[in-house]
C-alpha positions in Angstrom: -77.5 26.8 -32.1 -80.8 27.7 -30.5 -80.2 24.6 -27.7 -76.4 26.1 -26.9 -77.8 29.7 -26.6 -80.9 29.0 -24.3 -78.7 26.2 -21.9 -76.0 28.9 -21.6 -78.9 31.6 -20.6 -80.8 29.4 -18.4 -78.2 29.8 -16.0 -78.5 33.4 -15.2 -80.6 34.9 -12.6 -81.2 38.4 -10.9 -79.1 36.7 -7.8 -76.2 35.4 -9.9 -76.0 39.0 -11.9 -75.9 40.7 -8.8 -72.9 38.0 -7.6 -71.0 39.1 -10.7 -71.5 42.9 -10.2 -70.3 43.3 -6.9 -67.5 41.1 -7.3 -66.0 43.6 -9.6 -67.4 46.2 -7.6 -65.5 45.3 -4.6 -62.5 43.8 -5.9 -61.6 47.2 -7.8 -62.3 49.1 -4.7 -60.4 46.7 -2.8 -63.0 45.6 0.0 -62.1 42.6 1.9 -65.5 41.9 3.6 -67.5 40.5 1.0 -71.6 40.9 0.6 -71.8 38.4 -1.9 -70.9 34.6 -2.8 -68.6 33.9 -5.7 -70.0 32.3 -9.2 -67.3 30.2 -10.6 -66.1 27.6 -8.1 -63.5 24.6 -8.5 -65.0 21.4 -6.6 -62.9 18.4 -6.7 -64.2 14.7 -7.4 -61.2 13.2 -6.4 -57.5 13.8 -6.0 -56.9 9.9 -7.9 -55.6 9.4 -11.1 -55.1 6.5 -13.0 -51.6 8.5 -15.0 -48.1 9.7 -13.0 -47.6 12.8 -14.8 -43.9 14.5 -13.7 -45.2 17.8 -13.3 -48.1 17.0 -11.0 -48.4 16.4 -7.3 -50.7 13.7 -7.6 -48.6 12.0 -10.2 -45.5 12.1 -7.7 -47.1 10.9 -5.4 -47.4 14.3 -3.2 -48.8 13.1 0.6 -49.4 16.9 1.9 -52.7 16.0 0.7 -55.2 13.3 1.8 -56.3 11.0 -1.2 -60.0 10.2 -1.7 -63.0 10.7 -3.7 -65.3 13.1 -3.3 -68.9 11.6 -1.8 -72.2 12.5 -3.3 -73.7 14.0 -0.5 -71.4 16.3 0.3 -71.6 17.9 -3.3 -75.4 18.0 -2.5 -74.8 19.7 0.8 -72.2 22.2 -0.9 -74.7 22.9 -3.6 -77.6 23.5 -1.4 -76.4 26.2 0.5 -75.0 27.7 -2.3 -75.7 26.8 -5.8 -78.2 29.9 -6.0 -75.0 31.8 -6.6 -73.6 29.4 -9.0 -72.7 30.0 -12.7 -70.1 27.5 -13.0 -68.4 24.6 -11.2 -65.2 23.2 -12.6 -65.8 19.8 -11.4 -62.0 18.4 -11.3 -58.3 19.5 -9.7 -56.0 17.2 -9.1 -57.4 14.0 -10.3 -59.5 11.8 -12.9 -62.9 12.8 -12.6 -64.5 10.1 -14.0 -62.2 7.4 -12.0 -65.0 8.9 -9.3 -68.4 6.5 -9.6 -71.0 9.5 -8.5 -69.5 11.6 -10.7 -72.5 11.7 -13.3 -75.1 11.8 -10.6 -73.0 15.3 -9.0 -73.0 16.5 -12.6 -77.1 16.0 -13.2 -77.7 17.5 -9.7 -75.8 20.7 -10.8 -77.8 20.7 -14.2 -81.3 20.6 -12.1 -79.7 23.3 -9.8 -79.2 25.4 -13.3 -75.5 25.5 -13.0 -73.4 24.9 -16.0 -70.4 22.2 -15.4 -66.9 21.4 -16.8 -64.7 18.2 -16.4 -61.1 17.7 -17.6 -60.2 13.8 -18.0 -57.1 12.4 -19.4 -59.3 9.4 -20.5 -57.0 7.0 -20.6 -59.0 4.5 -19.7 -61.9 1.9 -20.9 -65.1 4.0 -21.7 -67.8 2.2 -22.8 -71.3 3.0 -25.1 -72.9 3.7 -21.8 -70.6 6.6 -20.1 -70.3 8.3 -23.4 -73.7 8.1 -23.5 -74.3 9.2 -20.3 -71.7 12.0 -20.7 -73.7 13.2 -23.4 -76.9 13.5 -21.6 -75.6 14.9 -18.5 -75.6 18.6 -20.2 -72.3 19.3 -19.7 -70.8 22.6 -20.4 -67.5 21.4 -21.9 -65.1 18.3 -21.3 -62.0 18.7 -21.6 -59.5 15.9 -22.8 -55.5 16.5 -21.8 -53.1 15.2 -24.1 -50.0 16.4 -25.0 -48.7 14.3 -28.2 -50.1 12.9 -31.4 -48.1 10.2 -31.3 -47.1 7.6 -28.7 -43.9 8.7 -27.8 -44.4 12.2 -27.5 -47.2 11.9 -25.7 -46.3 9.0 -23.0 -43.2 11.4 -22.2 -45.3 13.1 -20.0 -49.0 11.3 -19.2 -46.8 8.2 -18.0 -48.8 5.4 -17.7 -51.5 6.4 -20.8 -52.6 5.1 -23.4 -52.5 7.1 -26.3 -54.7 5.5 -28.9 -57.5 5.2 -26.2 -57.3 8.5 -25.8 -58.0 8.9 -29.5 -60.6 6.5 -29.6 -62.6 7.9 -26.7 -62.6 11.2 -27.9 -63.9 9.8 -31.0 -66.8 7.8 -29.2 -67.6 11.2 -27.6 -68.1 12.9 -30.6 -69.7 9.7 -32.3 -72.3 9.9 -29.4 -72.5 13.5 -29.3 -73.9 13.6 -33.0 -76.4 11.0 -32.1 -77.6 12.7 -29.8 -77.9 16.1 -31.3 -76.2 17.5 -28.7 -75.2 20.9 -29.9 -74.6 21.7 -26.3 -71.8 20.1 -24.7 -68.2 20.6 -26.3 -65.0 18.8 -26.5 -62.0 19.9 -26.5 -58.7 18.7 -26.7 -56.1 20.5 -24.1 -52.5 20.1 -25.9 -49.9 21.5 -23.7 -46.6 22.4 -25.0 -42.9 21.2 -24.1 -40.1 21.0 -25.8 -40.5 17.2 -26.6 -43.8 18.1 -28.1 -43.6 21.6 -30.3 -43.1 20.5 -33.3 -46.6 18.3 -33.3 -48.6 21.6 -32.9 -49.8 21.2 -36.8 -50.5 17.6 -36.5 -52.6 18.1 -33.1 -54.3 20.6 -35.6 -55.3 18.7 -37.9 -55.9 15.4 -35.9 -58.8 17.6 -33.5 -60.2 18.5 -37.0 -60.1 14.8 -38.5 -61.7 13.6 -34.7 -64.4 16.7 -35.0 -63.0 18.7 -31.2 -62.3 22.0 -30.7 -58.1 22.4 -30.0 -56.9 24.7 -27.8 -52.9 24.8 -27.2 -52.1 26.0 -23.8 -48.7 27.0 -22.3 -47.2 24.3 -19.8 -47.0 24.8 -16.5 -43.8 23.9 -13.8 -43.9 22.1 -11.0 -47.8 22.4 -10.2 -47.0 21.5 -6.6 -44.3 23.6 -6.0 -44.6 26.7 -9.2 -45.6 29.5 -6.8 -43.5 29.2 -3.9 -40.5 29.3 -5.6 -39.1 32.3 -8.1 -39.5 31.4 -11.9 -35.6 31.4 -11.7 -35.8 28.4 -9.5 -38.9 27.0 -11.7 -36.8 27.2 -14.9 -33.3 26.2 -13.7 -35.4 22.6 -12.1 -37.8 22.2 -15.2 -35.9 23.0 -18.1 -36.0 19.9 -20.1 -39.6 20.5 -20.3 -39.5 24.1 -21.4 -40.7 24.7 -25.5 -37.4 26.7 -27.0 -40.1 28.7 -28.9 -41.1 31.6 -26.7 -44.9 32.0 -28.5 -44.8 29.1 -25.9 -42.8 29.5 -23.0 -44.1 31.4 -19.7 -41.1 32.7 -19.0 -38.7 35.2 -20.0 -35.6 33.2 -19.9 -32.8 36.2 -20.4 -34.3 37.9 -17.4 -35.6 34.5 -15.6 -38.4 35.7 -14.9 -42.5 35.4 -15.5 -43.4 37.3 -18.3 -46.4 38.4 -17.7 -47.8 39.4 -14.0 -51.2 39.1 -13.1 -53.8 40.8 -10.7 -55.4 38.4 -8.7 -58.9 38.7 -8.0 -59.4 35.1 -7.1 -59.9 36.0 -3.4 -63.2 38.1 -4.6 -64.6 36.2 -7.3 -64.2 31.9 -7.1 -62.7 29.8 -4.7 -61.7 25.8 -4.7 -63.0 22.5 -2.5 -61.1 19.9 -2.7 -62.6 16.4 -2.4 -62.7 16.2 1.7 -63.8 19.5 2.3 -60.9 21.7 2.1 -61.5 25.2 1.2 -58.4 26.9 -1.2 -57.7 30.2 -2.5 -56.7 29.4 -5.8 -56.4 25.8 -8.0 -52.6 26.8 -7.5 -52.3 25.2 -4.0 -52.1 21.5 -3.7 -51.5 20.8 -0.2 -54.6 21.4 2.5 -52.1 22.6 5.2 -52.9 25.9 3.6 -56.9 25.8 3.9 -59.1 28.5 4.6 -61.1 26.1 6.5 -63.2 22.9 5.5 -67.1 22.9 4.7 -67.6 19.6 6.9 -66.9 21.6 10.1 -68.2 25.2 8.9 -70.7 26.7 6.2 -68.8 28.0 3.4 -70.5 31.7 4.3 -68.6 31.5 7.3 -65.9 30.5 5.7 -65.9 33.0 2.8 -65.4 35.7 5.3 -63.4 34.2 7.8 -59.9 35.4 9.3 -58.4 33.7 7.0 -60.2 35.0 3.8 -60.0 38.7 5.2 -56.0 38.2 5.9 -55.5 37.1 2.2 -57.2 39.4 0.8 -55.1 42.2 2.8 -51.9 40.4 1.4 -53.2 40.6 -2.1 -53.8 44.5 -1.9 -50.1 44.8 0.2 -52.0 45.4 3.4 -51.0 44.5 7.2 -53.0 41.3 7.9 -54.2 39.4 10.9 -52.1 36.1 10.1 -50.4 35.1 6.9 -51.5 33.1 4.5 -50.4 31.1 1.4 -51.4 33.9 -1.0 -48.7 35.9 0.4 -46.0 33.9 -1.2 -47.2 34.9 -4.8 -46.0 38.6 -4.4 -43.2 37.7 -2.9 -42.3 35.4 -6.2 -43.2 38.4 -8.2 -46.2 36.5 -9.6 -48.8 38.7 -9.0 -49.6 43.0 -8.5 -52.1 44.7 -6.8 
């Protein structure tokens, strides 16, 4: 308990504090001009993956986006100018994160930088003594494993390509390893997302994350990743329907009206921001495609970028302000997504 406490406070400094404040501070008073760096930031190790998941760009084979692998070197660069401000990196998007070969070295970088880390893997794959191992002793904030069945055919109706009993076996390495180590630190959980084919396996997930020793956590699914918010929910729903849970505990939407049922108010724009593997900087982890990016860290620092035209114009959209050019962020008030 003592070892998850102190790595969780380690992380905090008078810099990082002051990052939080004024994020709130200015994105209630609805500044666009920011005089401060955000603290939570998606970086992602590569846009590969190993599954062809229906719902995701990657798994259809989406080419608005370039495909690679983030390198090394330009996490270190990324991290150097401004890991000072970091509290959190989510260190995935649209791909496997562990199909990336530096990814443990990035990870142990962060740690010496004092900056807490997150992965989400399908891990569907081969993982040997020696990555769980190392997995283990990388001080990882939390890994999270998707899959969205406990059974074989519920759960290859959607991570096409998978392996389900791998999946099972792997977590149960993790957590074999994770004991040995006495890592009270790191934590796995087990991402079960829910569709129609799979809502009536929510008590067996239940109890299979208890028998494995991982934490469960049952998330609503998502549409159309690539496409969910440039189109209205009416659109989303009438396209993905087969997928949508009939019980509305789980379902996003409101389906008499056809619409979300809950809107949000984005503060993205002031408090995190997303890098995709070649540099790419994005509003939100909504946006697949780097047609729509702020700008890329290979050709500008990120504190130029972070205040850039581009920035300042969507946070004017987000507050329902006149801005300099439109951007992408514009098209979630339009869906009826999002207030301000």
């Amino acid at each position: 308990m003592f070892q998850k406490f102190w790595k969780r406070l380690r992380i905090f400094s008078l810099r990082k504090i002051y990052n939080l404040t004024m994020g709130k501070i200015q994105s209630a008073i609805g500044s666009t001009h920011l005089y401060y760096y955000p603290t939570k930031i998606t970086i992602e190790s590569g846009n590969i993956c190993n599954l062809r998941c229906p719902l995701c760009p990657t798994g259809q084979k989406d080419i608005s986006a370039r495909k690679g692998y983030l390198a090394y070197s330009d996490f270190k660069k990324l991290i150097d100018e401004i890991g000072e401000n970091l509290l959190l990196i989510r260190l995935y998007n649209w791909g496997e994160p562990l199909l990336n070969k530096e990814l443990i070295k990035m990870i142990t970088y962060a740690d010496k930088k004092k900056i807490a880390v997150k992965i989400s893997t399908n891990l569907s794959f081969p993982i040997d003594d020696l990555l769980a191992e190392s997995l283990m002793r990388a001080n990882l904030q939390k890994i999270y494993v998707s899959c969205n069945g406990v059974s074989e055919s519920s759960y290859s109706n959607y991570h096409i390509g998978g392996d389900f009993d791998k999946v099972i076996a792997n977590m149960k390495l993790l957590v074999k390893e994770k004991n040995r180590l006495k890592n009270h630190y790191t934590e796995i959980v087990w991402l079960f997302h829910v569709f129609k084919h799979n809502e009536h396996e929510i008590d067996a997930a239940r109890a299979k994350a208890k028998e494995i020793g991982v934490k469960l956590m049952i998330n609503k699914m998502r549409t159309d990743m690539g496409k969910e918010i440039f189109e209205t929910a009416e659109k989303s729903i009438e396209r993905d329907s087969q997928w949508l849970p009939a019980n509305p505990e789980f379902n996003i939407f409101n389906m008499e009206e056809k619409k979300p049922k809950k809107r949000f108010r984005c503060d993205l724009l002031w408090t995190e921001t997303v890098i995709n593997w070649d540099g790419s900087v994005l509003p939100c982890c909504s946006v697949y495609s780097e047609t729509y990016s702020f700008g890329n860290i290979k050709d500008h620092s990120f504190k130029e970028i972070w205040n850039n035209e581009r920035y300042l114009s969507a946070r004017n959209e987000i507050l329902g302000r006149r801005s300099g050019i439109k951007t992408v962020c514009h098209v979630c008030k339009v869906n009826d997504y999002i207030y301000q």
